[in-house]
N, C-alpha and C positions, 0 to 999 in steps of 0.2 A: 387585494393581493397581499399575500402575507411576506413580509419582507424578513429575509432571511439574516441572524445574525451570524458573527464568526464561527461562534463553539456550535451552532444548529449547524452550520456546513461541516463540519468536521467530525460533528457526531454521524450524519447522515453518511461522510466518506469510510468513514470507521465500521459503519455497518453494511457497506459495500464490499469493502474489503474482504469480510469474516464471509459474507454469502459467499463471494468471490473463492476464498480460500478452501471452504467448505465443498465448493460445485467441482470446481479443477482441482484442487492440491489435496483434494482427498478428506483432511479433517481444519479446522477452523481453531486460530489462537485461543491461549486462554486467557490471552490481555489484548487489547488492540488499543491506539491512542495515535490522535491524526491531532497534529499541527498547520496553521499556516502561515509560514514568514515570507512575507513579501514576494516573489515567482515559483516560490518552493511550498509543494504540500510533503510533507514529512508521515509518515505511516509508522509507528514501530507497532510490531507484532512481538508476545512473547510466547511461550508453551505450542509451538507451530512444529517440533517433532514426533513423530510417531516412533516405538519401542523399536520397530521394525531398522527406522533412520538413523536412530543409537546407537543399531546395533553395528548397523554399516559403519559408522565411526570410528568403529574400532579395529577394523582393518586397513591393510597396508593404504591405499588407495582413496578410502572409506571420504574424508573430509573432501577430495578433490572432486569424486564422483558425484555427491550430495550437493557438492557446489553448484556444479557442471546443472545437474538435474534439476534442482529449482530454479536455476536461472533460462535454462532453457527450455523451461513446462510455461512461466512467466511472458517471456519473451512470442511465445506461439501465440500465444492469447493475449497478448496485452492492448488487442484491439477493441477486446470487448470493454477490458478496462478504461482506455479513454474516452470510451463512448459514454461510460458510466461517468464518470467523474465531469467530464462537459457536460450532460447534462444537470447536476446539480448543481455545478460552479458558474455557467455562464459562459465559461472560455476555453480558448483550445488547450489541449495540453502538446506540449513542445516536446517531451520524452520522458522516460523513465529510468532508473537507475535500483540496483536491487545487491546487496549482501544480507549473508547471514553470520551470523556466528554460531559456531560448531560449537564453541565451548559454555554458551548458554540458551542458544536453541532461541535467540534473537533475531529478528529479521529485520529490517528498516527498506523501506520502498520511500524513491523520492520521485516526485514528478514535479518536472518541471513547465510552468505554465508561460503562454505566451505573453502575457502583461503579469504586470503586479497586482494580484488576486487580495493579499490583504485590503491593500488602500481599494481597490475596488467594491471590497464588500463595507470598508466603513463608505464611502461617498453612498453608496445604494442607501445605508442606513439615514444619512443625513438630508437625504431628499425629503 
């Protein structure tokens, strides 16, 4: 059994995300980068708007509606997501949390895990 290290979990979450993004949200970052600090996996996504989503931007409404819409496209499905990310982390995940920024078309997804998934993955390494 191959024992997984930190950045091997975080590149595998990272490339979850992008499938992820790509299946539901229609097109897939052009940067993606997964952190993990201690109950927190940290996801930032960049280049995740479409010309179309810009374009909304620029009306009256445009930032509130784009809010509204990814968090509640996310939120529908973010069952599948935790099933994804348990499986390659080992543990549950306790919730998710998700903004964007309008003004540079940044996304950050955080989920929170039931223990402390750092220390967890160095003790696995130290066995």
């Amino acid at each position: 059994m191959v024992r997984k290290t930190k950045g091997m979990v975080e590149a595998e979450i990272s490339n979850i995300i992008v499938r992820f993004e790509k299946e539901y949200m229609g097109r897939g970052p052009t940067e993606v980068k997964t952190y993990i600090v201690e109950d927190m996996i940290i996801v930032r996504l960049r280049g995740i708007l479409t010309r179309g989503e810009m374009l909304l931007l620029q009306s009256e409404d445009g930032v509130d509606l784009l809010k509204k819409l990814k968090a509640n496209l996310l939120e529908s499905v973010s069952s599948i997501l935790y099933k994804a990310i348990e499986g390659v982390t080992g543990m549950e995940v306790v919730s998710l949390h998700t903004d964007i920024s309008t003004d540079t078309g940044e996304r950050l997804i955080v989920f929170t895990m039931k223990d402390n998934l750092e220390k967890a993955l160095a003790q696995r390494n130290c066995v």
